[in-house]
C-alpha positions in Angstrom: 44.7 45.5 -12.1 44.8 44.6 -8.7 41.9 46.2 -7.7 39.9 44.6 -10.6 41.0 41.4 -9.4 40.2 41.8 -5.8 36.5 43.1 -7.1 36.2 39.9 -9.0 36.6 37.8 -6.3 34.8 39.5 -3.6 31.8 39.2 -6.2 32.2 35.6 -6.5 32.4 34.5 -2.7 29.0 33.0 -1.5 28.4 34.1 1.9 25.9 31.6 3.7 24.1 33.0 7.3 22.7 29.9 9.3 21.1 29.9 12.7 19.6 27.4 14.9 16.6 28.7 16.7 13.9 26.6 18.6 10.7 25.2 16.8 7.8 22.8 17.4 7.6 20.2 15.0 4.4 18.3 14.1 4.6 14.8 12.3 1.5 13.6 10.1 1.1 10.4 8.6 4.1 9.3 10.1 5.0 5.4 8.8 7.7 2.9 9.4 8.4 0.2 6.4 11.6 -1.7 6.5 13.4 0.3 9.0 12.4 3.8 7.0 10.6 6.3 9.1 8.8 8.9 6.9 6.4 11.5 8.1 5.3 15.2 6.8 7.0 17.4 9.1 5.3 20.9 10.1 7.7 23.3 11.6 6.6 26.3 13.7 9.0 28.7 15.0 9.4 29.4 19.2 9.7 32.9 20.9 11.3 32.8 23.9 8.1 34.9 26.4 9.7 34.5 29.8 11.4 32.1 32.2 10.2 29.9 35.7 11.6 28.3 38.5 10.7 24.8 40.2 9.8 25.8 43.6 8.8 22.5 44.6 12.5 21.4 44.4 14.1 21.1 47.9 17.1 22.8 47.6 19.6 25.6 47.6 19.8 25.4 43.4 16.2 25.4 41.8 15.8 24.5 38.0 15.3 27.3 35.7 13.1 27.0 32.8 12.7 28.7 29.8 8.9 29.1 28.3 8.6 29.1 24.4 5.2 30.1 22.7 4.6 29.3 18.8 3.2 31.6 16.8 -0.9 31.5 16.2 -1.0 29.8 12.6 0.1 26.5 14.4 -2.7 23.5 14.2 -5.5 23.6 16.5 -5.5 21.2 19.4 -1.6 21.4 19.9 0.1 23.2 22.5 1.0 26.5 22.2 3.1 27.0 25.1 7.1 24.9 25.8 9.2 25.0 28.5 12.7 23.8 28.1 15.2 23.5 31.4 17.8 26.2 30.9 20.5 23.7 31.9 19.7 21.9 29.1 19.6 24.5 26.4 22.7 26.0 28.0 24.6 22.5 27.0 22.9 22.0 24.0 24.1 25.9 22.9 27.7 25.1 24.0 28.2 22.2 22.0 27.0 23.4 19.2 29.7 26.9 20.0 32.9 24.1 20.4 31.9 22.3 17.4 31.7 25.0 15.2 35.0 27.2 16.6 37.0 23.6 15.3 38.8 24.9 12.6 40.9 23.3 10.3 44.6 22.7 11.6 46.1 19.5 12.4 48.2 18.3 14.9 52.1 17.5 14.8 54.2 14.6 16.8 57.6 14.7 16.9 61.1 17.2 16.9 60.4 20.9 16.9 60.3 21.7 13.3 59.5 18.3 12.5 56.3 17.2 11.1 54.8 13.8 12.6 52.1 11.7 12.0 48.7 14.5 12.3 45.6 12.7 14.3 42.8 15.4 15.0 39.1 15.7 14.5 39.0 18.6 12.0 35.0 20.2 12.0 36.6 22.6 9.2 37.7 19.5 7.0 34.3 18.0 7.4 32.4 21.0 6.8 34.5 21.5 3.2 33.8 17.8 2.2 30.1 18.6 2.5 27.8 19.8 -0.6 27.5 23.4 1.1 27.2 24.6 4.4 23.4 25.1 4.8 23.7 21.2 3.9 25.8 20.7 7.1 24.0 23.3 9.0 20.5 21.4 8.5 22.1 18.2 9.4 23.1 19.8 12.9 20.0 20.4 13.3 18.5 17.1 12.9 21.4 15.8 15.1 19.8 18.3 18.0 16.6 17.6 17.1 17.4 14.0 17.5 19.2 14.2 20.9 15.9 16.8 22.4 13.8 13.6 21.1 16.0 11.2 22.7 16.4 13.0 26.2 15.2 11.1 29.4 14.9 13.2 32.4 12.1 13.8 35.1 11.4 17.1 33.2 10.7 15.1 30.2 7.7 15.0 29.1 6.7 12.5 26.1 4.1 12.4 23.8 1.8 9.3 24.0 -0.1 8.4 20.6 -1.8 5.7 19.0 0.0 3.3 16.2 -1.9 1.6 13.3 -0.6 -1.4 11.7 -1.5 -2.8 8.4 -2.2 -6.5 8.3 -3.8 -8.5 5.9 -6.1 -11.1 6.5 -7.0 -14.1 4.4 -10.7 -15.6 4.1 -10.7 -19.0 2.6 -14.2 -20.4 1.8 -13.5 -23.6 2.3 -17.8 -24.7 0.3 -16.0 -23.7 -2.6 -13.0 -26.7 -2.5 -16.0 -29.7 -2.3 -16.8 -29.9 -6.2 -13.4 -29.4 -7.4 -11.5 -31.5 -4.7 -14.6 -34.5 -5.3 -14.0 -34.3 -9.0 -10.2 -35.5 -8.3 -11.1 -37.7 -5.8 -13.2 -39.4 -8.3 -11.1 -39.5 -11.2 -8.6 -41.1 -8.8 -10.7 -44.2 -7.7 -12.1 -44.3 -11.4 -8.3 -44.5 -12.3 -7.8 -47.2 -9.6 -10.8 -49.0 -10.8 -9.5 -49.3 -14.4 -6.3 -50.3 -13.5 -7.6 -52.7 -11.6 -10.2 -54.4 -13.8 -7.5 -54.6 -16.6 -5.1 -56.6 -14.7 -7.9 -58.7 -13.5 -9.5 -59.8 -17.0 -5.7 -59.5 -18.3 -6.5 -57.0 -21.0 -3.9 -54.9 -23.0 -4.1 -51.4 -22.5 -4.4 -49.8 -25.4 -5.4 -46.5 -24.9 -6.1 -44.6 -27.9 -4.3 -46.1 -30.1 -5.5 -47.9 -33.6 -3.3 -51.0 -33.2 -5.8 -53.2 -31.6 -8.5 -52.6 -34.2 -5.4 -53.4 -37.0 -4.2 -56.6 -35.1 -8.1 -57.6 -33.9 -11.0 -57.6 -35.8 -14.7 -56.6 -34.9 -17.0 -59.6 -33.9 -20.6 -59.8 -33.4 -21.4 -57.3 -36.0 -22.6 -57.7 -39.4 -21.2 -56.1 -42.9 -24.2 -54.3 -43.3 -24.0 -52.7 -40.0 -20.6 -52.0 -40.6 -21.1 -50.0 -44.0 -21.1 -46.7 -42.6 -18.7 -44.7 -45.2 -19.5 -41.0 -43.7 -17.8 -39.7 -40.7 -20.8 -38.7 -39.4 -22.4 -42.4 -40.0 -19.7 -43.9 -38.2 -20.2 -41.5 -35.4 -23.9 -42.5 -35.0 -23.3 -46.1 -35.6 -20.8 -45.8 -32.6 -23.1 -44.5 -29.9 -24.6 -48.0 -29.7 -21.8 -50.5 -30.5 -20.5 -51.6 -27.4 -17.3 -54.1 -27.0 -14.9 -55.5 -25.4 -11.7 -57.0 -26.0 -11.4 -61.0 -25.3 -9.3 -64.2 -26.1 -11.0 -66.7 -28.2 -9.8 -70.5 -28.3 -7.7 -69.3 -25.5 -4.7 -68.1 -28.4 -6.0 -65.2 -30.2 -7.8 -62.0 -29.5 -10.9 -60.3 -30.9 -12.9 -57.2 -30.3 -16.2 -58.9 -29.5 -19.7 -57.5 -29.5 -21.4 -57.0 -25.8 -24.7 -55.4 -25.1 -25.1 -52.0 -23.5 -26.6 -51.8 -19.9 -29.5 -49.5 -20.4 
């Protein structure tokens, strides 16, 4: 029974293998919108062919470098050939050897024997936090890839480009505002004009209302031109009636007859 067990679980354990190797990446259509970068990424592996010294360094230590060549299915145009400073690579390689050997125990203060208050940074704890560990493996590897971007020495060389920025531009033609800004210029003085001609002849304005033909009869007209009994009539009849509303006798009001200007 013990041995069934112990088969059980050994066939349950997921064993994950993750390296970190060297690799040339190439970003396309790389864009930045509100502070998120986004790019298609190729990745190309790197073979370590071979090493060099900087002989034009005066001095008893001269940098090391180590060359790295991608493999032929990378783009055309790009460079084939890298050389990273083995000083560099060295560090980069030993940090990444500390971080992972972190396992995770926590520290004690206090008596012998005597637990205390436990303040350590625990790798192990993080790691089983995580999703899985090819999760926190590939994050590592940003992180490096990150810091390689980010470094800043004389044997740095960085890659110049070209940006493109999107900007919209607005052509207003400005022919096209005459009619409809002259039509409301118009209606505006015609507005002023009216206003201003009623309060001069001190006529009511009655707008479209009926009242003032209830309270003021027609004038000037005779009952045979005003026997129009069809709507239609009445609209004829109307094109050429022209009035105006008056006082007569200085007291009362009528809707007097005028001609129309031709």
């Amino acid at each position: 029974m013990t041995d069934t067990l112990a088969t059980d679980r050994i066939a349950q354990t997921e064993v994950t293998e993750c390296t970190i190797d060297w690799c040339a990446k190439v970003y396309r259509n790389a864009s930045l919108r509100d502070r998120q970068f986004s790019a298609y990424v190729e990745e190309y592996p790197l073979l370590y062919s071979g090493f060099w010294k900087d002989n034009s360094v005066i001095g008893p230590v001269q940098p090391e470098f180590s060359l790295l060549k991608a493999n032929s299915s990378i783009s055309a145009g790009l460079n084939l050939t890298f050389a990273v400073q083995r000083m560099n690579a060295k560090s980069l390689a030993n940090f990444v050897v500390r971080a992972l050997r972190s396992g995770n125990l926590t520290e004690s203060s206090g008596d012998a024997g005597v637990p205390g208050e436990t303040s350590s940074l625990s790798f192990g704890a993080a790691m089983l936090d995580q999703p899985s560990i090819s999760f926190v493996a590939d994050k590592i590897a940003v992180s490096l890839t990150n810091a390689i971007r980010g470094l800043t020495t004389e044997y740095t060389q960085q890659a110049e480009g070209q940006s493109f920025v999107t900007t919209q531009y607005i052509r207003v033609r400005w022919v096209w505002l005459i009619l409809p800004s002259a039509v409301v210029f118009l209606g505006i003085v015609l507005l002023g004009a009216t206003i201003y001609e009623s309060r001069r002849a001190s006529i009511a304005v009655g707008k479209s209302s009926p009242l003032a033909l209830l309270f003021h009869p027609l004038e000037g007209w005779s009952d045979t031109e005003l026997n129009d009994v069809g709507l239609g009539d009445m609209g004829k009849s109307a094109k050429a009636m022209s009035a105006r509303l008056t006082v007569k006798d200085g007291q009362s009001w009528r809707i007097s007859r005028t001609s129309i200007a031709a």
